[in-house]
C-alpha positions in Angstrom: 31.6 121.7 132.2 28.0 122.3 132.6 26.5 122.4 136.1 24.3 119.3 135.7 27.6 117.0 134.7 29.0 118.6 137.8 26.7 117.3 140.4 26.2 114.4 138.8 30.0 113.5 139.2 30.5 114.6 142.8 27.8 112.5 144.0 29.0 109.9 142.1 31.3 107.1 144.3 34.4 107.2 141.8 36.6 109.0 143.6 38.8 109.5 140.8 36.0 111.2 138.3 35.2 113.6 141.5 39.0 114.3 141.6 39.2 115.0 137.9 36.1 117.2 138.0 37.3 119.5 140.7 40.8 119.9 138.7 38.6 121.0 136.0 36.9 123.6 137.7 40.3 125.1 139.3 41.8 124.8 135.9 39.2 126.6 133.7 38.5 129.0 136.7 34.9 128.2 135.9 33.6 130.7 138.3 29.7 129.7 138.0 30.5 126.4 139.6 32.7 127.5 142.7 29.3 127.5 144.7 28.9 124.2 144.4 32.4 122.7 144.8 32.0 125.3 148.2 28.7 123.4 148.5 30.2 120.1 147.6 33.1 120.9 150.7 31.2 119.2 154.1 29.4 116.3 151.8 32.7 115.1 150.4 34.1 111.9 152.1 37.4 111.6 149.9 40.2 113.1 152.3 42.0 114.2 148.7 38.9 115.4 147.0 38.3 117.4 150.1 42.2 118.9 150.1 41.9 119.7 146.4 39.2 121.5 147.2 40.5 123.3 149.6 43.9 124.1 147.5 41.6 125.3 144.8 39.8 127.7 146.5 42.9 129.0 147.9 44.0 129.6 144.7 41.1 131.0 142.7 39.4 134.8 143.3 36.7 134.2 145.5 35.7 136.7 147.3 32.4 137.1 145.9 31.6 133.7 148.3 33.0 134.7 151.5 29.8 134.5 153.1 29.1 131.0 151.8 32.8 129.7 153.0 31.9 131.4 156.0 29.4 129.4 156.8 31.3 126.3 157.7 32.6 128.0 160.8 29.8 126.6 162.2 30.3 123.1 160.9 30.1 120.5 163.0 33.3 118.6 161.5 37.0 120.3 163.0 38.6 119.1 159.6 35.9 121.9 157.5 36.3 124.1 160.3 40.8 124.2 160.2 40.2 124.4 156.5 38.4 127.6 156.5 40.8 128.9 158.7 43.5 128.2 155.8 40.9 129.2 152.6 40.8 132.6 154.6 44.6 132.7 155.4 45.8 132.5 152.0 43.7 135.0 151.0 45.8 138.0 153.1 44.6 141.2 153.5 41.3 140.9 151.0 39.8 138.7 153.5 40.1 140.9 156.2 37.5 143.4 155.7 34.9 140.7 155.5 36.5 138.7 158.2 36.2 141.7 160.5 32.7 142.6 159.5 31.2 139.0 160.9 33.3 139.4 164.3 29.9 140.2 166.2 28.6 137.3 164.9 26.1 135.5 168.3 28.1 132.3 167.7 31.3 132.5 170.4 32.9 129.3 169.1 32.8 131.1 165.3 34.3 134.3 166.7 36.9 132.8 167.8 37.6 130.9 164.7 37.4 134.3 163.0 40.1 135.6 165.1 42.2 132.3 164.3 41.2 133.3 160.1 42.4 136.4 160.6 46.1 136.0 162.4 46.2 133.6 159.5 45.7 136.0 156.6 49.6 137.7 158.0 48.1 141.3 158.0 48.9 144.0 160.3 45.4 145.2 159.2 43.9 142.4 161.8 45.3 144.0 164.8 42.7 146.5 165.1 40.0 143.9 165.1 42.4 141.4 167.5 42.4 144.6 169.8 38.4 144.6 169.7 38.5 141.4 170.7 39.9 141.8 173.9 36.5 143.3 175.0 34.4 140.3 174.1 32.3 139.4 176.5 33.0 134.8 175.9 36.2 134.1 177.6 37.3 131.7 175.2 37.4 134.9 172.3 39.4 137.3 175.0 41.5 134.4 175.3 42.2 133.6 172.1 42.9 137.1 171.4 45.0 138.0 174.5 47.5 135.0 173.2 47.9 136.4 169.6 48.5 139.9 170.6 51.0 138.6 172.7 52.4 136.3 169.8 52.8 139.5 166.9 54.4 141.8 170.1 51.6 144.4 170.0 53.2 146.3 172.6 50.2 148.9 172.2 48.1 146.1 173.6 49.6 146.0 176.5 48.0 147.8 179.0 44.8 146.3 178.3 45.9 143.0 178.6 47.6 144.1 182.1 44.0 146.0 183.0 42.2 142.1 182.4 44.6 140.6 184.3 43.5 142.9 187.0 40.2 143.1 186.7 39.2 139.5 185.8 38.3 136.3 188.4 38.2 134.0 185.4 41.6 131.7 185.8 42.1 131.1 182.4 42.0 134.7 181.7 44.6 135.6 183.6 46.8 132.9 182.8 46.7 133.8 179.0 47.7 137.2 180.4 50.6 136.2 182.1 51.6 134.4 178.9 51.5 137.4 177.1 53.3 140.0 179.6 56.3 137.1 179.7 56.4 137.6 176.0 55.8 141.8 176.1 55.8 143.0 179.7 58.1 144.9 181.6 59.8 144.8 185.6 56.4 147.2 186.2 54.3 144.6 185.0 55.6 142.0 187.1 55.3 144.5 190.2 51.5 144.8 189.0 50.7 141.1 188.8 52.3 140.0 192.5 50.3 142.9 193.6 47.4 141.1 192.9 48.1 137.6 193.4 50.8 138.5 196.6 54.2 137.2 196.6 53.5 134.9 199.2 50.5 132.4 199.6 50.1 132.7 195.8 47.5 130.0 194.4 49.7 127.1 192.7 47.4 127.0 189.4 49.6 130.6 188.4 52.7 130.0 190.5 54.6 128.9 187.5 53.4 131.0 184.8 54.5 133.9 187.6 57.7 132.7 188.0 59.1 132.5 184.6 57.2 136.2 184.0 59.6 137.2 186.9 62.8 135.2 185.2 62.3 136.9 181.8 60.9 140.2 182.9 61.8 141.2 186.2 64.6 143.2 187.4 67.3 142.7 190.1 64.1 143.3 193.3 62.1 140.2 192.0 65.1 138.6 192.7 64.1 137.9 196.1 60.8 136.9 195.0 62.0 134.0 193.1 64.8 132.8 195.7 61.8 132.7 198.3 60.1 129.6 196.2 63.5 128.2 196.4 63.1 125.7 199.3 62.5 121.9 199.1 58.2 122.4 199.4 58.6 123.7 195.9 60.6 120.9 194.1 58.3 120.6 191.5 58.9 124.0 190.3 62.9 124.4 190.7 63.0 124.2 186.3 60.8 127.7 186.1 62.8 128.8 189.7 66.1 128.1 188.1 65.6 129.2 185.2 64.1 132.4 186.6 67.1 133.1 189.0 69.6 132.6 186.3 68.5 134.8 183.7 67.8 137.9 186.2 71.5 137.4 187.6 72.5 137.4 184.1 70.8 140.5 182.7 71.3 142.5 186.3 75.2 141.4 186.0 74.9 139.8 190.1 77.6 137.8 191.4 76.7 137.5 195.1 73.3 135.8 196.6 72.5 135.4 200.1 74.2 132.0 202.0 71.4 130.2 202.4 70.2 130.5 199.3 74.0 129.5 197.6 74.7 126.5 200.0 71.0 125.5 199.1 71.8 125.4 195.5 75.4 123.7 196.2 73.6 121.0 198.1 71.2 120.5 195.3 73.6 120.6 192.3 75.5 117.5 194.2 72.5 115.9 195.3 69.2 116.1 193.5 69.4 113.4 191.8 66.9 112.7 188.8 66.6 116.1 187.8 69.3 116.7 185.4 67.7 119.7 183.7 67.4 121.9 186.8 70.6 121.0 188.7 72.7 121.9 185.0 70.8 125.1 186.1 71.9 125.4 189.1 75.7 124.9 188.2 75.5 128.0 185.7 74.1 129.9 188.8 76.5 129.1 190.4 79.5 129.4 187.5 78.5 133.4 187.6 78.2 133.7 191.5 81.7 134.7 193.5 82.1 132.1 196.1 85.1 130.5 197.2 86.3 126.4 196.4 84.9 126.9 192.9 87.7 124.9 191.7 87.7 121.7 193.5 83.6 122.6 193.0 84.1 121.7 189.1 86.5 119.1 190.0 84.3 116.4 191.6 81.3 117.4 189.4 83.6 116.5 186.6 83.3 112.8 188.2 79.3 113.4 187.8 77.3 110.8 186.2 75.3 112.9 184.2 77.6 113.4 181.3 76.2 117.5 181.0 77.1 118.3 184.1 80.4 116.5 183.9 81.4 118.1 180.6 79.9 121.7 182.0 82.1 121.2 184.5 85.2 120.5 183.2 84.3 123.5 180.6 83.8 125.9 183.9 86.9 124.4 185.6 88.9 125.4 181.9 88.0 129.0 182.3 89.9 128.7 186.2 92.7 126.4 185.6 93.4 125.1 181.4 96.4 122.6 182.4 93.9 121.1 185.0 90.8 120.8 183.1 93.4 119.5 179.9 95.0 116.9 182.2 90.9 115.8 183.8 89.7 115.4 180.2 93.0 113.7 178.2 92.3 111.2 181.9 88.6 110.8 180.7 89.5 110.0 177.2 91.5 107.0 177.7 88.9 105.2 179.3 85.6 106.5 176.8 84.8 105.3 173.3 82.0 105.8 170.8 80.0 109.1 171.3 81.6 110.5 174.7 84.8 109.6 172.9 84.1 112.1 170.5 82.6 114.8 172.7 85.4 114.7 175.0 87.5 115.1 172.0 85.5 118.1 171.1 85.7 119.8 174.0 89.4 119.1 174.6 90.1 120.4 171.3 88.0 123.7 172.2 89.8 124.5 175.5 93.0 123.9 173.4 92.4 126.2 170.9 
């Protein structure tokens, strides 16, 4: 196809001529006109012209037109933009050497889409650039490159991202940090961050994302850190609190809290009602804790109405006393049909081996 017929076509309105233009030049690799199908990206109107662009420069070897794709970073349209992001993706680890040789381009918006282009090409050879990153001076790059080091595990990223979280007054900064030491961090790290933000008084914009970094990374002293938010001012955050307090008693192996604490969470696992999630939460806490009366505990929650704590329950009670929980649930069946029928069935047949 010559260049002229080309250009004549893809401003042309028939959307089907354009389409079967653009399958020629993938099909016949016909390098001399991937500028202009590159060019012909932004203009295009046709949401499948536009695709099979895309597709076919995904597919075809063009890395002598880097720059040129590169230039839609900056285009004002966020459809171009994500496309870019994919043309440079699927093109693995030949893009990154380009990709990381535009990373101090002025543009902030465009450096972080470079970052994006490059967690999307799948290379460990982008780490080294993600790493850079962290040193930019636009929060919205440090950002963006504090979550994806945290999203590959770069453990040897670690201590820089803890260093920002010290050292930075921007919010947003710190709270992608946070993210990123719950995924990577360490009972240390958790120790680091309430040294800065102090265990009590701590501003509510980074209370949650503190407490679940305490739930999956602290150790058996943070304990008390997260049974201290465990009061009814902090409702609103009993799902991370919960959460929190369960997993550490789990990985420590701890079987005894203090009494306020457990006849708090008794209270609440029989009485909170309309959050389902968090008192189910409460009831394994209190499943792995040694306190007296668990049995006639499981026994009336067996009567709950929320079905998951009932049949939680009744599993719990089974683990205590099989004949009882056999004789609760066989009572339960002749009275339930359709779905908790079946479930009850399940369960029933589980218990019984």
């Amino acid at each position: 196809m010559e260049r002229e017929g080309l250009l004549a076509v893809l401003s042309g309105d028939d959307e089907t001529q354009r389409i079967y233009a653009v399958e020629d030049v993938i099909a016949l690799k016909e390098e001399k006109l991937y500028p202009d199908i590159i060019a012909h990206l932004e203009k295009e109107q046709s949401r499948l012209v536009r695709e099979l662009i895309v597709e076919g420069l995904k597919v075809l070897d063009i890395s002598d037109y880097f720059k040129e794709i590169s230039r839609y970073f900056e285009s004002t349209d966020a459809y171009v933009r994500n496309c870019i992001i994919e043309i440079f993706g699927s093109k693995g680890e030949e893009a990154v050497a380009f990709l990381t040789s535009i990373m101090d381009h002025e543009n902030k918006e465009v450096r972080k889409l470079i970052l994006d282009s490059l967690v999307a090409t799948s290379s460990k050879y982008s780490i080294p650039a993600l790493r850079a990153a962290l040193r930019d001076k636009a929060p919205n790059v440090m950002i963006t490159a504090i979550e994806y080091l945290g999203k590959i595990y770069d453990e040897e990223s670690l201590n820089d991202v803890m260093e920002i979280f010290e050292t930075s007054t921007e919010p947003m900064v710190r709270s992608a940090c946070l993210e990123t030491l719950t995924i990577m961090g360490s009972p240390d790290n958790v120790d680091r961050v309430l040294a800065v933000l102090g265990a009590g008084g701590m501003d509510s914009f980074y209370k949650p994302s503190v407490i679940r970094l305490a739930g999956e990374k602290g150790g058996s002293r943070h304990l008390e850190f997260l049974l201290s938010f465990l009061n009814n001012k902090n409702t609103m955050y009993f799902r991370e609190i919960s959460n929190g307090i369960l997993k550490i008693i789990s990985r420590e192996n701890i079987h005894r809290l203090d009494e306020i604490h457990t006849k708090f969470m008794l209270n609440n696992l029989k009485n909170l009602n309309g959050y389902a999630e968090e008192r189910l939460t409460f009831l394994y806490i209190v499943s792995k804790l040694d306190i007296s009366s668990k049995e006639s505990l499981y026994e009336e929650l067996a009567a709950d109405d929320s079905e998951d704590i009932a049949l939680t329950a009744l599993e719990h009670l089974a683990d205590i006393d099989r004949p009882r929980a056999v004789k609760m649930i066989e009572k339960k069946l002749k009275l339930a049909d359709g779905e908790h029928s079946r479930t009850l069935t399940a369960l029933l047949e589980s218990i019984k081996g």
